[in-house]
C-alpha positions in Angstrom: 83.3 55.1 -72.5 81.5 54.2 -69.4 77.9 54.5 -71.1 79.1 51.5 -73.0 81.0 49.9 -70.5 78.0 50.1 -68.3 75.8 49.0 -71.4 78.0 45.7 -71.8 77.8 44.9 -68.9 74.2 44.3 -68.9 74.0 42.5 -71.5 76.8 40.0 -69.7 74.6 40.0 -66.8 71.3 39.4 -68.9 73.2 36.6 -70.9 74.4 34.8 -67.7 71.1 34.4 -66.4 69.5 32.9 -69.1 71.4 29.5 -69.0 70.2 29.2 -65.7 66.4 28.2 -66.6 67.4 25.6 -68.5 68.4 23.3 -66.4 65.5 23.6 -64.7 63.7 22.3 -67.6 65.1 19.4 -68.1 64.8 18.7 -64.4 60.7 19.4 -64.4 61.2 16.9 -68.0 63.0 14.8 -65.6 60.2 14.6 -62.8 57.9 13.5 -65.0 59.2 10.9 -66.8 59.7 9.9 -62.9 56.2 10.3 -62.3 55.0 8.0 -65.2 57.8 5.5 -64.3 55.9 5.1 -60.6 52.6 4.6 -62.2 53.2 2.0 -64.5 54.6 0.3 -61.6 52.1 0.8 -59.5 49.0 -0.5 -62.1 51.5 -3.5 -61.9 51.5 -4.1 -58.7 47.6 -3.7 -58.3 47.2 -6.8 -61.1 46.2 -9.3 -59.0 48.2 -12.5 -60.0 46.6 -15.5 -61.0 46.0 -18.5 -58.4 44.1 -21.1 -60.0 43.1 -24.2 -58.0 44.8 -27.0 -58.2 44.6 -30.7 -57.4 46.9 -30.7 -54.5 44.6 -27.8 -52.7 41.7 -29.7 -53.4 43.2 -33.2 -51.9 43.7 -31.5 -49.0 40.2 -29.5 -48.4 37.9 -32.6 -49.4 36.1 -34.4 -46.5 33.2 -36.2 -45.5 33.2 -39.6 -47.5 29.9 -40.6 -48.5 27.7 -43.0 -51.1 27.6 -41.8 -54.8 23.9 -41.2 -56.0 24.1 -44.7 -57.3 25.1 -46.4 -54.1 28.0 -48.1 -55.9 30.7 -46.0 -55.0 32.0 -43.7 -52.5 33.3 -40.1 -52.8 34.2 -37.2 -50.8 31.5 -34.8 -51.1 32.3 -31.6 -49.1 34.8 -28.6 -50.5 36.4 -25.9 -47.9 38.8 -23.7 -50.3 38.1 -20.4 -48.3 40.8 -17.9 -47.8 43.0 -19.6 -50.3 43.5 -16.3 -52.5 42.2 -18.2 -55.5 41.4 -16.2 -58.6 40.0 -19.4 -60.9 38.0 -22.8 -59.9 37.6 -24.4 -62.8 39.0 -28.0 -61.8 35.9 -28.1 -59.4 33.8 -29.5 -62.8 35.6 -32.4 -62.6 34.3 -33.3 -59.0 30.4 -33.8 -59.7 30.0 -35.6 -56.8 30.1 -32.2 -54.4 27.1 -31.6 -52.1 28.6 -28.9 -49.7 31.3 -26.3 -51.4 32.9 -23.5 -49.6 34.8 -20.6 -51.7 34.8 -17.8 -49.7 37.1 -15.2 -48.7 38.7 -15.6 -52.4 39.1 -13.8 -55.9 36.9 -15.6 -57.5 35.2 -13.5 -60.5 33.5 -16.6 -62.3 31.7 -19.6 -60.8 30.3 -21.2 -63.8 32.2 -24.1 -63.1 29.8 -25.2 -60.5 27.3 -25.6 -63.0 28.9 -29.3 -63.1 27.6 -29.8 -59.5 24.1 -31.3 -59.7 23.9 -33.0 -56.7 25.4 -29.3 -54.9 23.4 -28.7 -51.7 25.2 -25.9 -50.0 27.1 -23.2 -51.3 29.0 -20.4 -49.7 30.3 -17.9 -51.9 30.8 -14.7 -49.5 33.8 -12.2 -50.0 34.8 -12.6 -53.7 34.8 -10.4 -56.8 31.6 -12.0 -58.4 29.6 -9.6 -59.9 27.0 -12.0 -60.4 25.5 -15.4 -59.2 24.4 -16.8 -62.2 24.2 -20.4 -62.4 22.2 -23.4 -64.3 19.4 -24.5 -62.4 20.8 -26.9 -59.6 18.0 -29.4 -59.1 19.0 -29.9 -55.4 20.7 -26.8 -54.0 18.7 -25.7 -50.8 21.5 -22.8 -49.3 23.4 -20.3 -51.0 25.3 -17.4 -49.8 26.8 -14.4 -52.3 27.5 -12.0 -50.0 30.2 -9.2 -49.8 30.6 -9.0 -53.1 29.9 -6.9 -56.5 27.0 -8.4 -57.5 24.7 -6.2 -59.5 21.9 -8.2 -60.4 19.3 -11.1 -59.2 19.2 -12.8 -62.4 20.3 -16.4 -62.8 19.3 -17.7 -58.8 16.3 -20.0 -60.3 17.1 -23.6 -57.9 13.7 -25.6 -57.4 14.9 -26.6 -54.1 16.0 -23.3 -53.0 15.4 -22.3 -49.1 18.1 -19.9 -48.2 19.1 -17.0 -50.8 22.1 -14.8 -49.3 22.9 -11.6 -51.8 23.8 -9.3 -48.6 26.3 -6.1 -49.0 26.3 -5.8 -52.5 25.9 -3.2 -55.8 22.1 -4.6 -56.6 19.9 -1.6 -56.9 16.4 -3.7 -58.4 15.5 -7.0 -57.8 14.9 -8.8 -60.9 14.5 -12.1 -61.9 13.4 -14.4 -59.3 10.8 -16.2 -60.7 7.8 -17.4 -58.0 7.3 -20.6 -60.1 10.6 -22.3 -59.6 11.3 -20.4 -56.3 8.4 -21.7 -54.4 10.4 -23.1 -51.6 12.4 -20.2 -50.7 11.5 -18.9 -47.4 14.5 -16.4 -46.3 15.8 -13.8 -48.6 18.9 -11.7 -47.4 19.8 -8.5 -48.8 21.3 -5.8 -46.6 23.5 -3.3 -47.3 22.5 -3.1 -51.2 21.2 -0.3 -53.1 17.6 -0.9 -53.5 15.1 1.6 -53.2 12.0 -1.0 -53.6 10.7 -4.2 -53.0 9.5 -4.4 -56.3 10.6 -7.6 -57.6 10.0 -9.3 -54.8 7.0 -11.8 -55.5 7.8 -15.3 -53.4 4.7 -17.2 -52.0 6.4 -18.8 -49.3 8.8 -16.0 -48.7 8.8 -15.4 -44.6 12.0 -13.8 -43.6 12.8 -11.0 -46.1 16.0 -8.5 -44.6 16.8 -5.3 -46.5 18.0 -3.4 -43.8 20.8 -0.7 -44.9 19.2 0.3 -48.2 17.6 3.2 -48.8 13.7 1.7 -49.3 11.4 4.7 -50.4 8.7 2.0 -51.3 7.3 -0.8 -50.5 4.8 -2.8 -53.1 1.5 -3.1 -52.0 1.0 -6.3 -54.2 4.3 -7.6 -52.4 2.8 -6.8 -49.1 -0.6 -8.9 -49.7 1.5 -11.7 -51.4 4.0 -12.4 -48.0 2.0 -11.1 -45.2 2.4 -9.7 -41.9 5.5 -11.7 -40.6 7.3 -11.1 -43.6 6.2 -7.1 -43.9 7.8 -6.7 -39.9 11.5 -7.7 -41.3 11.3 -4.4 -44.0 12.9 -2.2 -41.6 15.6 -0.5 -42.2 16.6 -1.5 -38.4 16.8 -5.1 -39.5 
């Protein structure tokens, strides 16, 4: 008799334990569904909302009245919208009259609506989410700044007028696209803290203050060299 007794017993011991585990199961079930509760909300709270210009920011950033091209009229013809958190500027088409614009420190990821500025003479663009600076060619542009920002390529910066170029502390790792024919008046070309290993690229006749410093140059194009000179060649250091 106590063989058995001793043998039911087990079995009341092994039967009471099992019951146990499963609440742990449903608690690990539990956590996760927890887990994937807190992610959803945090992809939401990483959408940046949208913040699109509007009338009333612009009536209170316009300044400097001047004459319209015509001489007929008068208009206000400089824009400061920096550090306004705006994600979308496409009212600024409406204002053709612009000669000096100012969207920096923004979250800007299109500008294409300044292609409506023809008579745009500076432009400041620094600290956005561009990822590029394409725009029509601006017959009378002379400055303009895309730096801190994602930009990956030179494509699309072709303004006869063009002085100043500013592409400084982006993702560009060749230089592409500036053509020598319509960029014949540009004499500075910024581009620190890219990702360029060459100057390839780089073929401006009137080009005198070229800044790469804080890439990681491994070469430097002898027909580049010739083309720019000896004031030019002192600025490719990394120093600079």
């Amino acid at each position: 008799m106590s063989d058995i007794s001793d043998q039911e017993y087990d079995e009341e011991q092994e039967g009471g334990e099992e019951p146990e585990q499963d609440p742990e199961g449903e608690g690990g079930e539990g956590e996760e569904g927890e887990g994937e509760g807190e992610g959803e909300e945090k992809e939401e709270e990483e959408k940046e909302p949208e913040n699109p210009l509007t009338e009333e920011i612009i009536g209170e950033s316009l300044s400097l009245l001047c004459k319209t091209g015509n001489g007929l009229a008068h208009a206000y013809v400089k824009l400061d919208i920096h550090d306004k958190e705006l994600t979308d500027i496409s009212l600024l088409s409406s204002f053709i009259h612009l000669r000096y614009v100012d969207t920096s420190q923004n979250k800007i990821r299109d500008i294409s609506p300044l292609n409506s500025l023809t008579h745009l003479l500076t432009l400041k663009c620094d600290r956005n989410l561009l990822t590029s600076a394409r725009l029509d060619e601006l017959p009378y542009i002379q400055t303009a700044s895309f730096a801190s920002n994602q930009i990956t390529t030179t494509e699309g910066v072709n303004h006869p007028l063009l002085e100043s170029l500013n592409l400084s502390f982006n993702e560009i790792v060749m230089v592409s696209g500036l053509e020598p024919s319509k960029l014949g008046r540009l004499h500075t070309l910024e581009l620190r803290g890219n990702k360029l290993e060459s100057t390839d690229g780089i073929y401006l006749p009137n080009l005198k203050n070229l800044f790469l410093g804080a890439n990681t140059i491994k070469t430097l194009e002898r027909s580049e060299e010739r083309r720019v000179g000896k004031e030019c060649r002192s600025r490719w250091s990394p120093y600079h």
